[in-house]
N, C-alpha and C positions, 0 to 999 in steps of 0.2 A: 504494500500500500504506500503509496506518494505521499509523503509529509510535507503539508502544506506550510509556506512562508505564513507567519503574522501579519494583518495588514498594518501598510507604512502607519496611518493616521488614521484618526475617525473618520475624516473623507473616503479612505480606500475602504476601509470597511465595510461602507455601506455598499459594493458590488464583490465583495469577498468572496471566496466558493463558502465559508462558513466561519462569521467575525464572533461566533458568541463566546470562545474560549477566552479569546482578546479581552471582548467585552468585562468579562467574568472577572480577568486581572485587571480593568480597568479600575471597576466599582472599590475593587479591594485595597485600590491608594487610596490619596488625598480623595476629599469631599469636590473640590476644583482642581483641575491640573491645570497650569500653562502648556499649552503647545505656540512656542514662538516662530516654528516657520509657518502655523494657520497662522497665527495673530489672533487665537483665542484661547477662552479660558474653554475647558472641558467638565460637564459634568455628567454623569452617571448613574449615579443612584436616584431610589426612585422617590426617598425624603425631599432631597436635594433640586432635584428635577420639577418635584410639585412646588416647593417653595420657589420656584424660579417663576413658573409658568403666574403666578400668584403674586408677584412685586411687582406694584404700581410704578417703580422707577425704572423697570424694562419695556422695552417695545418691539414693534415686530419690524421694523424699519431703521436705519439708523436715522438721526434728527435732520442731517445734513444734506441725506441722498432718499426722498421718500420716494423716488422710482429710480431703478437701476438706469445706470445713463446709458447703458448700449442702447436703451427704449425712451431715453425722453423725448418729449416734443415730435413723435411717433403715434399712430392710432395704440398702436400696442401700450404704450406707453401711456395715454389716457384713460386706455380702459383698465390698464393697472392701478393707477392712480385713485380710482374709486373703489378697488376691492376693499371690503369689509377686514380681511382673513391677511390682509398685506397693508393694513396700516392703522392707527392708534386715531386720528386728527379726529375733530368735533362734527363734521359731517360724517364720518364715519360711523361714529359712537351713538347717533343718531339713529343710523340706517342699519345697523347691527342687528338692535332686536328683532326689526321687524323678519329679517331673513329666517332668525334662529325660530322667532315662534312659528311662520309659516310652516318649516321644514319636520316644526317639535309636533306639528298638529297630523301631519302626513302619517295616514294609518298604515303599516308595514306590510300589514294582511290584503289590504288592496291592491299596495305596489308592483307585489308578489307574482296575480295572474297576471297583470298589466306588461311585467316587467318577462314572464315566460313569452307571454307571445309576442313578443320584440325579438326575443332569442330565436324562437322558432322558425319565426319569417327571415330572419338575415341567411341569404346565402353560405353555403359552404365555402369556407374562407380559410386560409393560413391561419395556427392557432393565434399569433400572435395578433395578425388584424381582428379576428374576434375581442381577445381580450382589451385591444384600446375602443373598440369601436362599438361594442353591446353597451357599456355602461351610458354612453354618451347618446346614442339613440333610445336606451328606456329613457332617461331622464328627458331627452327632448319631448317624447313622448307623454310623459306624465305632466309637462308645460303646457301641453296642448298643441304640439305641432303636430302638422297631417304627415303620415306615415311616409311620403313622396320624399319628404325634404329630410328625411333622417339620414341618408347617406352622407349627403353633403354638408349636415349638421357635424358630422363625427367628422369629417374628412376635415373639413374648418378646424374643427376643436383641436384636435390631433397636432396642428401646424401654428395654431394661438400656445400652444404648453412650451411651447420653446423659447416663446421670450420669458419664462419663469427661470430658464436655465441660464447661471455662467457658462456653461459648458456652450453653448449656441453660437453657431458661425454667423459671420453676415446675412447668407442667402438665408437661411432660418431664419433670422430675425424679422427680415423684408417678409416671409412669407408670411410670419406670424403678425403681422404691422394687416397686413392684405386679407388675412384671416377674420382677426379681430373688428374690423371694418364689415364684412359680410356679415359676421356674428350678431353685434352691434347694432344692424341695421334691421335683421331678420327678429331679433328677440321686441325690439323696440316697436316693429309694424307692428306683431302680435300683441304686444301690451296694450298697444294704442286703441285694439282692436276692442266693437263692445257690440254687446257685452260677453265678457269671461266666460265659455260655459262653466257653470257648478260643477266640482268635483274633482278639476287638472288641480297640479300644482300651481301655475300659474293665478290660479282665481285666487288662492289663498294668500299668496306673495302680495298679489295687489290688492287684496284687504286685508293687508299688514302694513301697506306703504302709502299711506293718506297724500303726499306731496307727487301730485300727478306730475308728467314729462318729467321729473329727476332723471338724469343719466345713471343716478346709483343703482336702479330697477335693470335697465339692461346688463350694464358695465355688470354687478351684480350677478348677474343669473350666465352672461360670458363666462365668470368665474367658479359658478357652482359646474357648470360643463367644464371646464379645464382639469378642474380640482376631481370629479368623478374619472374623468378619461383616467389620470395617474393612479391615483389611489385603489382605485376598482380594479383596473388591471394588474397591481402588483399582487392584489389580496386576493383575485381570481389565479393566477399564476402559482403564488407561492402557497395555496393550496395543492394544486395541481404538483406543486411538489412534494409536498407531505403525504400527497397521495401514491406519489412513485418510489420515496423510499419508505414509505410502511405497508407493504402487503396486505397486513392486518387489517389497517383502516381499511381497505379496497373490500374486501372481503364482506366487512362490517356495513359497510355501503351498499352492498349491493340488493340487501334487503328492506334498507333501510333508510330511505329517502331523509326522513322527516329528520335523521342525523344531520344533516348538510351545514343547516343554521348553526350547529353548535361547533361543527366541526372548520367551520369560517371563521367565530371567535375566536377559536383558541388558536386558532395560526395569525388573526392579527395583535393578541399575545405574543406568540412562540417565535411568532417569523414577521414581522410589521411590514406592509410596503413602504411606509413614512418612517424610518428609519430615527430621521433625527431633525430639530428644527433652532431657530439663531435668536436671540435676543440681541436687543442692543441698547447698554445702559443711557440712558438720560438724564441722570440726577445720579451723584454719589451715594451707594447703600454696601450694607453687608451682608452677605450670603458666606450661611456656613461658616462663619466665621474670617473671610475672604474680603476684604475693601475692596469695590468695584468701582471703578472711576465713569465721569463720562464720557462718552463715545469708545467705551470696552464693549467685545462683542463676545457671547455665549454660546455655544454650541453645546444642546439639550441631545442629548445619546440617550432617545426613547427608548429604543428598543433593548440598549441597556437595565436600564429601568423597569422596563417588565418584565426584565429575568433578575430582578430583584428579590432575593427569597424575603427580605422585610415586606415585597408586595404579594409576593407571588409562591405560598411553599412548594418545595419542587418543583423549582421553576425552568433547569430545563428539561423538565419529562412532557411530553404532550400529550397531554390529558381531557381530550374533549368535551366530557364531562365534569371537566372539574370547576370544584362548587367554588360561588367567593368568587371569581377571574376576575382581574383588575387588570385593565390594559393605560400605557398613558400614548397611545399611539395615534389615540383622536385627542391629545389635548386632554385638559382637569382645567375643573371648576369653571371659573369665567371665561377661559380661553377653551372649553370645550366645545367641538367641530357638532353642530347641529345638523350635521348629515350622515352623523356614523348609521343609526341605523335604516338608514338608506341604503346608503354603501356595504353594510352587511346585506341587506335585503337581495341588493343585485348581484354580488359575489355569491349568493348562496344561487340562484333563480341562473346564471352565467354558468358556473358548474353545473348543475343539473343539466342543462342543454346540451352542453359539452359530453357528458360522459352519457346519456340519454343518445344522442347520437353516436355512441362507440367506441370513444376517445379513449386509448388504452392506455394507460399511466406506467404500465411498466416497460413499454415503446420506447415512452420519455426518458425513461432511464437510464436504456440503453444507450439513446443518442446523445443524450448529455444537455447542457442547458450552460450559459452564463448569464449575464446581468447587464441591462441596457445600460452606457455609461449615466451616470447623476450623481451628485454631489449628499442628494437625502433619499431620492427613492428607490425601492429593492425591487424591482420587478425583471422576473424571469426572461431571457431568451433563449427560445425552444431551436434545437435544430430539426 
């Protein structure tokens, strides 16, 4: 058997063949580590981790740069400017709630069949286009877009996620700029559109956002699609992995559908697609004992964190059933993601489809798999 190198940093880590050993020796230093050729501090555990996500003197943006400059003054770069999930400012904090109640009220039980037959109709595709491309047509779906325009919704979104990444060339960026403009333009018709029919996502969003024409309503639901394409695909994926190296689970599956749901959480436990995410101090405070100055940036190692045996006992055994699961891979407390179970919902309803159609997991195994390059997210590439 190949012994694999450690990865260099918490950046490598996150497309690792397998960072949890790392991770493991991570948590067992200091409470923060300096890493000085990131330029950040590092934390790890999952006390630590909460208390971060939880200090009013961190933000999700640095003070100086609240849109990455490869995007400013760019459509990309506008409609980032409004995310909720990528910035702290006073219109935001505004427009925050109303996202988080619309998505808190979306009943999971509905989404469920809605979100099957989104899967069922998508043609048979490379695994990989499936996994970026089902989550972002349910969700368009459940907005109330007509079934026609879902191709070209996911194909947009697919090409807007790239101005989230350092890692993104030029021509990505332009695409993404050209992306985000379609997006923008098509979420904004239908908003405009009256009235809502009852029952889409959409109708709830917009009787949770009283200030009609606001760009935060488009810009806004641009980023609930960007945010699904990643997320969704890594946690459909990296099931798909836990499915190829445990027989067992397959085995256990194959009687037993109604397992799927649980067998989703505990790999966004075990295996997170959102790996890890940045603060950036704005006011002097103390963590863990640690003086954080302004303009220091954090780097939160989630997925460290929920192999916290203080969060998680036997944390790394996977345990589908196991009671208690505490994940922090959507976020804790205020900064908690109002679309996890969402995002679980379609991860669960994306597998079924997948292996319902034949999908053999121990195929997968043989052929091997790596990790699309990202700086935070873990999602599989299938050969």
């Amino acid at each position: 058997m190949t012994c694999l190198a450690p990865p260099a940093d918490a950046i490598a880590a996150v497309t690792h063949p397998n960072p949890y050993p790392w991770y493991a020796a991570l948590r067992r230093g200091p409470a923060l580590v300096r890493d000085e050729r990131l330029g950040l501090w590092i934390a790890s555990r999952a006390d630590v981790v909460r208390e971060l996500l939880g200090n009013d003197a961190l933000r999700v943006r640095p003070a100086a740069e609240p849109v990455p400059r490869a995007i400013a003054g760019t459509p990309a770069g506008e409609v980032f400017g409004w995310l909720v999930r990528m910035n702290d400012g006073p219109a935001h904090a505004a427009a925050k709630p109303a996202l988080q109640r619309a998505l808190a009220a979306l009943d999971p039980a509905r989404a469920q069949p809605a979100a099957a037959r989104v899967a069922e109709a998508m043609p048979h595709a490379p695994l990989a286009d499936f996994c970026f491309a089902f989550p972002v047509r349910a969700v368009a779906h459940l907005l109330g877009f007509a079934d026609e325009t879902l191709p070209a919704l996911s194909a947009w979104t697919r090409d807007f996620v790239a101005c989230l990444s350092p890692l993104s060339t030029p021509p990505a960026l332009d695409a993404a700029s050209r992306a985000a403009t379609a997006l923008f333009g098509r979420i904004a018709t239908l908003a405009g559109a009256a009235p809502t029919p009852q029952g889409v996502l959409l109708a709830a969003v917009r009787a949770e956002t009283p200030e009609a024409g606001s760009p935060a309503l488009p810009a806004n639901l641009v980023g609930l699609l960007s945010q699904t394409c990643e997320a969704t695909a890594g946690l459909i994926g990296n099931s798909l992995v836990a499915l190829a190296r445990e027989p067992d689970l397959r085995r256990r599956l194959a009687s037993r559908w109604d397992l799927l749901a649980a067998l989703v959480e505990e790999v966004a436990r075990h295996d997170p697609p959102v790996q890890n995410t940045r603060r950036f101090v704005a006011r002097t405070t103390v963590v863990a004992g640690t003086v954080l100055a302004p303009g220091e940036a954090v780097l939160l190692v989630l997925a460290a964190a929920n192999r916290d045996p203080a969060l998680n006992p036997a944390p790394a055994t996977f345990e589908w059933m196991r009671p208690h699961r505490q994940t922090l891979g959507f976020g804790w407390g205020l900064h908690a993601c109002p679309g996890q179970a969402l995002a679980l919902t379609l991860a669960a309803a994306g597998l079924r489809s997948l292996l319902a159609r034949g999908l053999r997991t121990d195929l997968l195994l043989e052929r091997g798999w790596d990790y699309h390059p990202s700086v935070n997210a873990r999602i599989p590439r299938f050969r």
